[in-house]
C-alpha positions, 0 to 999 in steps of 0.5 A: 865506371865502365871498363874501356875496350883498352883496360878489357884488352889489358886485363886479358893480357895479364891474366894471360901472361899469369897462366903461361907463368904459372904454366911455366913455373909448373913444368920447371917443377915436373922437371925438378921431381923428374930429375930427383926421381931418375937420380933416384933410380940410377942410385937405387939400382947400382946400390942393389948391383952392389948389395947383390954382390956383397950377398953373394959373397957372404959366408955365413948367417952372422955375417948377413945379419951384419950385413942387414943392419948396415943397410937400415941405416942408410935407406931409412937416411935416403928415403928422408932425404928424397922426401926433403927434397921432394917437400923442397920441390913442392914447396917452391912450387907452392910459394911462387903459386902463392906470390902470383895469386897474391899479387893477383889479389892485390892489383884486384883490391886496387881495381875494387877500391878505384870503382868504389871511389869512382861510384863514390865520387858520381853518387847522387846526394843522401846516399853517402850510408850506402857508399859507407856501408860498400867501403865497410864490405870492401874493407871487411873482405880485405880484412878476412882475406888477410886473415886467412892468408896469415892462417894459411902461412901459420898452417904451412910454417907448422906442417913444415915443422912437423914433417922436419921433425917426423924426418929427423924422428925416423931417421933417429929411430933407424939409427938406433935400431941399427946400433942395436943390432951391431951390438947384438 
């Protein structure tokens, strides 16, 4: 089966309209990561002007100290809930990445199996081994590819676990750390 100049033109289209997506989904994420990082800054600077003043009005070193422990709690809350979000971004970015080529995979599937029944149905005869061993490949590619997919979906789902778990792990920490020196 040859392609016609209408099915080339076709395929060329698709393939373009895919990367404006992609191209697209890509800056909607720059923009999110930028947001994050400039509400970030705004924060992080007028809680600095603030700290800076509550320094300069303490009056002795118990009172610093104090002052310290109130601040661990808190930025070591900020620092996991930016890395949230920041995960929250990539990982959006991530999965519609993954649905594109994942259709993509698909409709090349469907073109790959409708060129093997075609090459099936305009095979000379005593050469049904041959077919039987190109639909055997066909078969066995799809079968690896969803294999790895599902691979892929079990790595992320516990990467995900992980650092969900190392977050909260820390801020636990930080909570504690700072209980402890209130106490002291």
């Amino acid at each position: 089966m040859a392609f016609t100049a209408e099915q080339l033109i076709a395929a060329h289209k698709a393939n373009v309209e895919t990367v404006f997506g992609l191209t697209h989904k890509t800056f909607e994420s720059v923009e999110k990561l930028v947001e994050l990082n400039m509400q970030v800054a705004k924060t992080t600077l007028a809680e600095a002007a603030d700290t800076a003043q509550a320094v300069l009005s303490v009056k002795d070193a118990q009172e610093l100290l104090s002052l310290q422990a109130g601040l661990l709690q808190p930025a070591a809350e900020k620092a996991a809930a930016y890395s949230r979000h920041l995960y929250e971004i990539i990982a959006g970015t991530n999965g519609e990445f993954t649905k594109t080529a994942e259709a993509t995979m698909a409709e090349g599937q469907k073109t790959v199996l409708a060129l093997v029944d075609s090459a099936v149905k305009n095979a000379p005869a005593g050469t049904e081994s041959a077919v039987a061993l190109v639909k055997s490949a066909v078969a066995a590619a799809n079968n690896a590819f969803e294999s790895v997919h599902k691979a892929a979906k079990q790595a992320t789902d516990v990467a995900e676990a992980n650092f969900t778990a190392m977050t909260n792990t820390a801020v636990k920490a930080t909570q504690t750390a700072g209980k402890g020196k209130k106490a002291a």
